[in-house]
DSSP file (Angstrom, degrees, kcal/mol; ACC not computed):
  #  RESIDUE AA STRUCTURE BP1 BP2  ACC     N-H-->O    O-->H-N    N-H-->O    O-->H-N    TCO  KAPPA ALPHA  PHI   PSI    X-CA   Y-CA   Z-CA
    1    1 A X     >        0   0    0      0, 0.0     4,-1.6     0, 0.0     3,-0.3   0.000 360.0 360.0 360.0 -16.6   80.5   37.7   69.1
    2    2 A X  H  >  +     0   0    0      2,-0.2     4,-1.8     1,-0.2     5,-0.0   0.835 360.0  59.7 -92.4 -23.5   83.7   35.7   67.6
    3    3 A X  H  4 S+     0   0    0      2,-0.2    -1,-0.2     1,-0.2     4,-0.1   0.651 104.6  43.9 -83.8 -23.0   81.1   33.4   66.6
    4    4 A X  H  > S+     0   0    0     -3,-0.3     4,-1.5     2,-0.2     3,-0.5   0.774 112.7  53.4 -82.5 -51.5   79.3   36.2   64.4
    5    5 A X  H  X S+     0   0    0     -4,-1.6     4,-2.0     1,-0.2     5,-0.4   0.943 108.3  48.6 -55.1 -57.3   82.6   37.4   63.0
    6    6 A X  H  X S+     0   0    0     -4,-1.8     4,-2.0     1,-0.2    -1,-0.2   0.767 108.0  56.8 -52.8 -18.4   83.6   33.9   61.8
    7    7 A X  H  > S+     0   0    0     -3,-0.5     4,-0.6     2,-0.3    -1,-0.2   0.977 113.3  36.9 -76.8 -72.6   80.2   33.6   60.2
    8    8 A X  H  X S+     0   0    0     -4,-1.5     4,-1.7     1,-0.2    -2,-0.2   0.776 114.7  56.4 -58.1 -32.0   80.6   36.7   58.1
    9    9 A X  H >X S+     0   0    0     -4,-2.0     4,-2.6     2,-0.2     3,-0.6   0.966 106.7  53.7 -73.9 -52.9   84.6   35.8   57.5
   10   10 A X  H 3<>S+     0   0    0     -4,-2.0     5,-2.3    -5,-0.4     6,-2.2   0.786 112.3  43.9 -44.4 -32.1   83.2   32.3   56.0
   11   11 A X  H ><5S+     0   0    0     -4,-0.6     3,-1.4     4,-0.2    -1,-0.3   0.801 108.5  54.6 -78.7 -35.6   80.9   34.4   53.6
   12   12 A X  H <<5S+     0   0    0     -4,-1.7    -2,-0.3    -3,-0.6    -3,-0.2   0.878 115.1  37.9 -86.1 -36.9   83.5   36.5   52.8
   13   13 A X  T 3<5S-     0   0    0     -4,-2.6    -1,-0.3     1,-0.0    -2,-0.2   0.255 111.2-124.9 -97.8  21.8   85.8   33.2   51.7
   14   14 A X  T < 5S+     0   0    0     -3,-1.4    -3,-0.2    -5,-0.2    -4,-0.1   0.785  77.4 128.8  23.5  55.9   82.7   31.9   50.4
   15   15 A X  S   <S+     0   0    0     -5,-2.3     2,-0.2     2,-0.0    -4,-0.2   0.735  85.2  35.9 -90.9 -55.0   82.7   28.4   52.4
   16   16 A X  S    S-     0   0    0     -6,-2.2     2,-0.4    -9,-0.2     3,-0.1  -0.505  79.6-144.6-122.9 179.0   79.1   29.7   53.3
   17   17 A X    >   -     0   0    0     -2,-0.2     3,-0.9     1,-0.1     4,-0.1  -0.949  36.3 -96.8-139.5 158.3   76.4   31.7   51.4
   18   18 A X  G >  S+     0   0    0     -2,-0.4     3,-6.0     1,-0.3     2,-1.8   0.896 111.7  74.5 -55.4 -41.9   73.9   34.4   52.7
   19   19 A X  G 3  S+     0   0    0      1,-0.3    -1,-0.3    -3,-0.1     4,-0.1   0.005  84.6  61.0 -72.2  30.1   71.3   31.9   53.0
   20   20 A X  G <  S+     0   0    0     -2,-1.8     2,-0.4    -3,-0.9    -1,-0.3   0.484  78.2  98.4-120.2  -5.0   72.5   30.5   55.7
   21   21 A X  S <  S-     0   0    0     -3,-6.0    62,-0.1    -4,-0.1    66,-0.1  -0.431  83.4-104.9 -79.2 152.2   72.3   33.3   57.7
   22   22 A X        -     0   0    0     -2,-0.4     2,-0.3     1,-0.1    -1,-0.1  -0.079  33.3-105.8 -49.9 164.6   69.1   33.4   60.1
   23   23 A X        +     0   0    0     -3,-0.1     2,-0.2    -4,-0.1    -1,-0.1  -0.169  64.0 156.7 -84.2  29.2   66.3   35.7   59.2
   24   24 A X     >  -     0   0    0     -2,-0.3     4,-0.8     1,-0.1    62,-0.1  -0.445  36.3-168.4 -91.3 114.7   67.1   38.5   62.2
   25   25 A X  H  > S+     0   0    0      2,-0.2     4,-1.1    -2,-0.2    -1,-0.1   0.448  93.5  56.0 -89.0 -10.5   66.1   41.9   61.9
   26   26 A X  H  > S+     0   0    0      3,-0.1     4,-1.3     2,-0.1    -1,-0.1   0.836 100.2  52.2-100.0  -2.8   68.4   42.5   64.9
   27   27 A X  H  4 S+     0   0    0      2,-0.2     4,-0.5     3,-0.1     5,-0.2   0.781 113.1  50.6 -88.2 -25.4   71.9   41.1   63.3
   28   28 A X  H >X S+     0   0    0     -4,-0.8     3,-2.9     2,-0.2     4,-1.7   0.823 111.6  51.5 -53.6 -72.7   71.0   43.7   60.0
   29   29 A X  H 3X S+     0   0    0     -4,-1.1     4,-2.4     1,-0.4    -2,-0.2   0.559 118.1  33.0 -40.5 -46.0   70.6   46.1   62.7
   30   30 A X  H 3< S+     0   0    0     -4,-1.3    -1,-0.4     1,-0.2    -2,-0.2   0.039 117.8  48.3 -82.9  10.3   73.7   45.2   64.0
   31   31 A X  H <> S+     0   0    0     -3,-2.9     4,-0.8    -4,-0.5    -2,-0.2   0.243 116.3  50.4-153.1 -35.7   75.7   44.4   60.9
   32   32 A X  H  < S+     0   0    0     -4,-1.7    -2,-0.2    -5,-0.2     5,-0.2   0.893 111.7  46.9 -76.9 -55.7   74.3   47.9   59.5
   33   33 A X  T  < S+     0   0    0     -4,-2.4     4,-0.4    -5,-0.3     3,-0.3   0.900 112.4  49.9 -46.3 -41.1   75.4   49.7   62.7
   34   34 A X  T  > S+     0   0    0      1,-0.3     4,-1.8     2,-0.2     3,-0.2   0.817 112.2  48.9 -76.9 -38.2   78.9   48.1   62.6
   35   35 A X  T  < S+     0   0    0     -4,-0.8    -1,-0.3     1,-0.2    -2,-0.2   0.347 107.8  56.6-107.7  23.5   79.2   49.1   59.0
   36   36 A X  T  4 S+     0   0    0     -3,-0.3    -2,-0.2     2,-0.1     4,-0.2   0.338 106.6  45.6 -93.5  -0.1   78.2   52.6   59.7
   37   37 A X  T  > S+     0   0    0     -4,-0.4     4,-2.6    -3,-0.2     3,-0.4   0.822 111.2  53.9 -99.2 -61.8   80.5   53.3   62.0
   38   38 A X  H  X S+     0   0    0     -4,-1.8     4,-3.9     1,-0.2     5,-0.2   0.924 107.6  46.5 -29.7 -65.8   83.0   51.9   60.0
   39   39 A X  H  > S+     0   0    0      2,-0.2     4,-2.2    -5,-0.2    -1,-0.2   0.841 108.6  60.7 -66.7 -21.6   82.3   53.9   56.9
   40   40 A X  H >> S+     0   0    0     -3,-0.4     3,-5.2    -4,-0.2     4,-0.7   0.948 109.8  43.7 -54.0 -76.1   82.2   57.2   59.3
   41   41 A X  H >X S+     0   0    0     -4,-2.6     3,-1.4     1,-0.3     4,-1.2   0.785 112.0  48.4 -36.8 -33.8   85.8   56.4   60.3
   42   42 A X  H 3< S+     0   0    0     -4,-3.9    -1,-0.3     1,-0.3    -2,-0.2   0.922 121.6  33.5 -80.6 -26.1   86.9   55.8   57.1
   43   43 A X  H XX S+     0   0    0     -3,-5.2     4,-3.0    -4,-2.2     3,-1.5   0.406  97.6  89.9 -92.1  20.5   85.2   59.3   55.4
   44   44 A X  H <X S+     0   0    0     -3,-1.4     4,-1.3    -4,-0.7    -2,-0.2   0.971  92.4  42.4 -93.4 -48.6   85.8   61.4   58.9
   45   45 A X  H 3< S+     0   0    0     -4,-1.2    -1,-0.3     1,-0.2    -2,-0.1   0.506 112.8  48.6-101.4  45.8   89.2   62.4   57.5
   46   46 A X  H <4 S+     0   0    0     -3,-1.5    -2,-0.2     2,-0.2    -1,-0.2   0.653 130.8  18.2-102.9 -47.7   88.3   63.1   54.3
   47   47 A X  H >< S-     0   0    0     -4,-3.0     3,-0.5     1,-0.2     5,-0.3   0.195  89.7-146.6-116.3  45.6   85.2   65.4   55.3
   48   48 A X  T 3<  -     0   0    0     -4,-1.3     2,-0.5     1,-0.2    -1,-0.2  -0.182  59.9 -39.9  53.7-138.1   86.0   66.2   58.8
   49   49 A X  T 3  S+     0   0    0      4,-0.1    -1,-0.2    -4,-0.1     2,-0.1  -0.647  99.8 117.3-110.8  64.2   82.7   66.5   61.0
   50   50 A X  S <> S-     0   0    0     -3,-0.5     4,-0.7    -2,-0.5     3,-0.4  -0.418  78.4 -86.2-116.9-150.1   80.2   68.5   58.4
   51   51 A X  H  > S+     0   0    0      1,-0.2     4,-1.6     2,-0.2     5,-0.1   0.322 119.6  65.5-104.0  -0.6   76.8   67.5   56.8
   52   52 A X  H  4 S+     0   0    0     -5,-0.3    -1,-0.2     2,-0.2     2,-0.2   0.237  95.2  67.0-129.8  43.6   78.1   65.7   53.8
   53   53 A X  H  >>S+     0   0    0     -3,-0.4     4,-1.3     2,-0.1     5,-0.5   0.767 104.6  39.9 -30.1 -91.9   79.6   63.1   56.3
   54   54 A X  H  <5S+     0   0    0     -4,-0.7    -2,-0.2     1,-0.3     4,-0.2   0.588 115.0  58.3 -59.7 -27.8   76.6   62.1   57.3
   55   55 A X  T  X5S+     0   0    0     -4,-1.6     4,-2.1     3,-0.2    -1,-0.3   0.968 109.8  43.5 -12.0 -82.5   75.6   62.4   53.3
   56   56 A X  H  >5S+     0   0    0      1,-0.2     4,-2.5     2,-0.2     5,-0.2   0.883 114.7  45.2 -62.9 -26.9   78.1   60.1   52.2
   57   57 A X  H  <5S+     0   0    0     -4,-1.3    -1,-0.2     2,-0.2     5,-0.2   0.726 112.3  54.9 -76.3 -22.2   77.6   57.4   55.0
   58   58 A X  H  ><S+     0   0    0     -5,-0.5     4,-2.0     2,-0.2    -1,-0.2   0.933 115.5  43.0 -81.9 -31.6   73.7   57.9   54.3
   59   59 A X  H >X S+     0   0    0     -4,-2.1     3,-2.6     1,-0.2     2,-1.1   0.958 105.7  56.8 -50.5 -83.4   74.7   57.1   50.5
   60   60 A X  H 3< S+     0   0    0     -4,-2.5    -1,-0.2     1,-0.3    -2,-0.2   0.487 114.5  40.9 -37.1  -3.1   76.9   54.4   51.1
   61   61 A X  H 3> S+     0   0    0     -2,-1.1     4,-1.6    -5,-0.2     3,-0.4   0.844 113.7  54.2-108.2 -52.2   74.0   52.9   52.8
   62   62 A X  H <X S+     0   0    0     -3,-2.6     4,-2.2    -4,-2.0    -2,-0.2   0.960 103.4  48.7 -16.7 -95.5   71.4   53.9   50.3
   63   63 A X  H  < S+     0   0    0     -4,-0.8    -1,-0.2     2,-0.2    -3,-0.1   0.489 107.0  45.8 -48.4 -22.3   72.6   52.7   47.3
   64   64 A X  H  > S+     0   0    0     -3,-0.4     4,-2.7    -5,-0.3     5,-0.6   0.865 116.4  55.3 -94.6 -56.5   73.7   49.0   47.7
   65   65 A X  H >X S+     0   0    0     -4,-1.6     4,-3.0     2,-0.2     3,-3.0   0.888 112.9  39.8 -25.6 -92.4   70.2   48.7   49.7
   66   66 A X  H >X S+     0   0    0     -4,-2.2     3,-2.2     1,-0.3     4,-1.2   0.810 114.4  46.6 -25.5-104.3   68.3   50.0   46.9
   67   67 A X  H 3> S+     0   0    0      1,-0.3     4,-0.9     2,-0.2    -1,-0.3   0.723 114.3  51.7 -29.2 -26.8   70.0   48.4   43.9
   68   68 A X  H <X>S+     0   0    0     -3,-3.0     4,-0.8    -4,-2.7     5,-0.5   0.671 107.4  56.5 -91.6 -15.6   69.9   44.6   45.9
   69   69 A X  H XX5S+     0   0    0     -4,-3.0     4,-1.6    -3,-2.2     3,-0.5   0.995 109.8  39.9 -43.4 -68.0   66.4   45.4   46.4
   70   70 A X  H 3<5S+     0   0    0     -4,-1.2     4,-0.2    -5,-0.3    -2,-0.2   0.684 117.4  50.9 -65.4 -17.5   65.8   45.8   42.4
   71   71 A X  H 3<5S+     0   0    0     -4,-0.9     4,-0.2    -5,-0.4    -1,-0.2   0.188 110.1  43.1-114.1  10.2   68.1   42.7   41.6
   72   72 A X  H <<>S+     0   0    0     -4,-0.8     5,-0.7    -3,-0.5     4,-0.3   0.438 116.8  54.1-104.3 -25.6   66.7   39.9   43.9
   73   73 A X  T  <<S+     0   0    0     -4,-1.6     3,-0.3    -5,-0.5    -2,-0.2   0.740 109.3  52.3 -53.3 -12.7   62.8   41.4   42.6
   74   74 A X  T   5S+     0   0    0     -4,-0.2     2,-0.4     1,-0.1    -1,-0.2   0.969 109.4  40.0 -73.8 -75.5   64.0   40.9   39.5
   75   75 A X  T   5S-     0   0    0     -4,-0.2    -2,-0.2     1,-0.1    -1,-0.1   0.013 110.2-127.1 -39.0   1.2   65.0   37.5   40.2
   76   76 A X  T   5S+     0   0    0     -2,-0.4    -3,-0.2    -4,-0.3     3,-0.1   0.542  74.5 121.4  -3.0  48.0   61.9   37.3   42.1
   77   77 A X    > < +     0   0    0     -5,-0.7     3,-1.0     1,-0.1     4,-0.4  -0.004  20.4 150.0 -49.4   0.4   63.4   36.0   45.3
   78   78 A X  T 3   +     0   0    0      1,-0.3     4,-0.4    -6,-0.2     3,-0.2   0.518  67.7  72.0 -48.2 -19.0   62.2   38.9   47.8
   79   79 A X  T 3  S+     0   0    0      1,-0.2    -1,-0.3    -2,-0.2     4,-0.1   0.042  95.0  53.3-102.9  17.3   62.2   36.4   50.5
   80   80 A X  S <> S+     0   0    0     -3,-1.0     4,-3.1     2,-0.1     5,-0.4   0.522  82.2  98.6-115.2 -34.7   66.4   36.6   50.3
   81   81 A X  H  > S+     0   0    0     -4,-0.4     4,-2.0    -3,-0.2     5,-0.2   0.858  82.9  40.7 -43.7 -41.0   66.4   40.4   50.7
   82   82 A X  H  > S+     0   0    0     -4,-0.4     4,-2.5     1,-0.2    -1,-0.2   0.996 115.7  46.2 -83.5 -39.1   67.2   40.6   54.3
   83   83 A X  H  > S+     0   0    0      2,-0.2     4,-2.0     1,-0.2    -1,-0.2   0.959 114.6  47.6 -58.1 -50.8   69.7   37.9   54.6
   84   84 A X  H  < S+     0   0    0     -4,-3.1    -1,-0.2     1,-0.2    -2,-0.2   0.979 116.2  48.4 -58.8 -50.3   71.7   39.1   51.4
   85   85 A X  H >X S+     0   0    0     -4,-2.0     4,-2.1    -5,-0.4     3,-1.9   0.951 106.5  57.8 -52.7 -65.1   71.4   42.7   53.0
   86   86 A X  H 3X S+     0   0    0     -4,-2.5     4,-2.0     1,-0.3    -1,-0.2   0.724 114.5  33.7 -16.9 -57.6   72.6   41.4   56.3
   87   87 A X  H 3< S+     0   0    0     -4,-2.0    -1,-0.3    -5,-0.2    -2,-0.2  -0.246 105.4  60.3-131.4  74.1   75.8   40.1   55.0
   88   88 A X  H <> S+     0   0    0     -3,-1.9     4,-3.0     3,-0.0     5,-0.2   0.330 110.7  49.9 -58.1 -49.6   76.7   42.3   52.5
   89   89 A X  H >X S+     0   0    0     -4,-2.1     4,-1.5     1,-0.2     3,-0.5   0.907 122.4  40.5 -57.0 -95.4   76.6   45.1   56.1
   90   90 A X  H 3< S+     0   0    0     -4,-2.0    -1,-0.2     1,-0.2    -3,-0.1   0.554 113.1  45.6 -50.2 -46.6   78.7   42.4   57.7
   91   91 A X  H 34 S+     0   0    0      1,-0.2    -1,-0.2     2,-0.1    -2,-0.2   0.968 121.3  47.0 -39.5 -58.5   81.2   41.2   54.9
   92   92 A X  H <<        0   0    0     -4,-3.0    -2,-0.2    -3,-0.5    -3,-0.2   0.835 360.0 360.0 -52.7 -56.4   81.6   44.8   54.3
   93   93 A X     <        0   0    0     -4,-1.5    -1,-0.3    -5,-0.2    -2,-0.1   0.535 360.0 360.0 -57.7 360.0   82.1   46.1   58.0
């Protein structure tokens, strides 16, 4: 696990670049989860426990997806999307 945090902390001081993470559909999963959880705490005391929580957290998720979607297809890269996605959800968490 410490090994997974250093990974993302290395991206984050840019020492390493997304393309070095592996091609994992479970470390998104897990890098997505971690920074959903995250983004709960951080909106739970603005908008308590209602529905536009789970709204903003469902944005916040949305919206970087989407928009790095259109900018590596652009770039025609597609074969980057999950690693970029991966640790952005990790940097981020």
């Amino acid at each position: 696990m410490l090994a997974i945090i250093d990974f993302f902390l290395q991206i984050t001081l840019r020492r390493r670049g997304p393309e070095d993470l592996p091609d994992s559909r479970f470390l998104l999963l897990a890098a997505a989860l971690c920074y959903t959880i995250v983004q709960m705490f951080l909106a739970l005391p603005i908008y308590s426990l209602s529905v536009m929580l789970f709204r903003s957290v469902l944005i916040d998720i949305g919206l970087p997806s989407l928009s790095m979607s259109g900018l590596i297809s652009i770039r025609w890269h597609v074969s980057w999307y999950w690693t970029t996605l991966t640790s952005d959800f990790g940097t981020s968490a």
